[in-house]
C-alpha positions as CSV (number, residue, x, y, z in Angstrom):
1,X,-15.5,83.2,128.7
2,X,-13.6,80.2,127.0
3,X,-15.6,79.1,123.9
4,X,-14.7,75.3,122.8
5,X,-15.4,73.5,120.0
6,X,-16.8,69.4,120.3
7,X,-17.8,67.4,118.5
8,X,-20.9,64.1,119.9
9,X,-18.6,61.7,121.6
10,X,-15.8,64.6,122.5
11,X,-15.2,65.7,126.4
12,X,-13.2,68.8,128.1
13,X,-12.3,68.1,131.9
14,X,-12.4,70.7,134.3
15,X,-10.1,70.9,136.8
16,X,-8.6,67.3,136.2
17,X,-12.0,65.8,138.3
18,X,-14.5,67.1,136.3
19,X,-15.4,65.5,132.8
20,X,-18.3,66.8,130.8
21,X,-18.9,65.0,127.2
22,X,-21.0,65.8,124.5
23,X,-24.0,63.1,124.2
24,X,-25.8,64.6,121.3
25,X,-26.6,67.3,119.1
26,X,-30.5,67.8,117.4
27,X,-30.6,71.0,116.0
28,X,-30.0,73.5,118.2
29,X,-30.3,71.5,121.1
30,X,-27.1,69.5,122.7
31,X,-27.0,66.9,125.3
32,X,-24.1,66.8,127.8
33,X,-22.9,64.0,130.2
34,X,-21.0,65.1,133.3
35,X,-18.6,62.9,135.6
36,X,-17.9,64.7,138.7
37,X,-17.3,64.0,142.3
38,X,-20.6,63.6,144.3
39,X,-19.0,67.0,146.7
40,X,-20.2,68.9,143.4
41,X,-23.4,70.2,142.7
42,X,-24.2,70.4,139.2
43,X,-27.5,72.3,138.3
44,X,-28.9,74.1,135.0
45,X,-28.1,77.4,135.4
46,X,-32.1,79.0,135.8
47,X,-32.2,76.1,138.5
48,X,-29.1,77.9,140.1
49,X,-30.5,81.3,139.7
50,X,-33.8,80.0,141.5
51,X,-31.6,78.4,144.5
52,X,-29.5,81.8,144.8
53,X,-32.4,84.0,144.7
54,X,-34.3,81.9,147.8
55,X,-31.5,82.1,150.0
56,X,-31.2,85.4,149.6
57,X,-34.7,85.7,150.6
58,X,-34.8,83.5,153.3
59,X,-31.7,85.4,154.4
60,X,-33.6,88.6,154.7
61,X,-36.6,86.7,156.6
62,X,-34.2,85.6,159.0
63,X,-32.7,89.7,159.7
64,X,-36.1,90.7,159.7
65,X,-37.2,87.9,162.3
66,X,-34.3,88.8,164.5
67,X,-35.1,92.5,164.4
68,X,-39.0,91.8,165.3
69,X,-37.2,89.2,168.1
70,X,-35.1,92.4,169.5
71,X,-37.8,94.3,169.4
72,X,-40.1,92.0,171.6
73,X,-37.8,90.9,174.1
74,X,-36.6,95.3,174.7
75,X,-40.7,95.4,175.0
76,X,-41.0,92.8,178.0
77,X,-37.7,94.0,179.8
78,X,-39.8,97.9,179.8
């Protein structure tokens, strides 16, 4: 992990298309700005968890539905 200091009003870019500034601080609390390309999805990282952990879920639904699916049409060809 890269650990940076800034100060309110400072910025560190990202890949030269990705620019993400310090807004505010309030106690231990800071506000950050981001200026990316629309192409990039930018969530808060329990958000990102969240998304992650549903596909994987919908992932298994969809194995699960396929192997019932098997299973019925082996059933109608007997």
């Amino acid at each position: 992990m890269l650990a940076l200091s800034r100060k309110k009003g400072e910025s560190i870019v990202i890949g030269g298309e990705i620019e993400i500034t310090v807004i505010s601080v309030q106690g231990d609390q800071v506000k950050l700005g981001f200026i990316a390309p629309k192409t990039v999805t930018i969530h808060r990282k329990e958000i990102y968890d969240q998304i992650q952990t549903e596909n994987r879920a919908s992932t298994t639904t969809t194995i699960k539905r396929l192997s019932d699916l098997k299973q019925l049409t082996q059933r109608s060809k007997d």
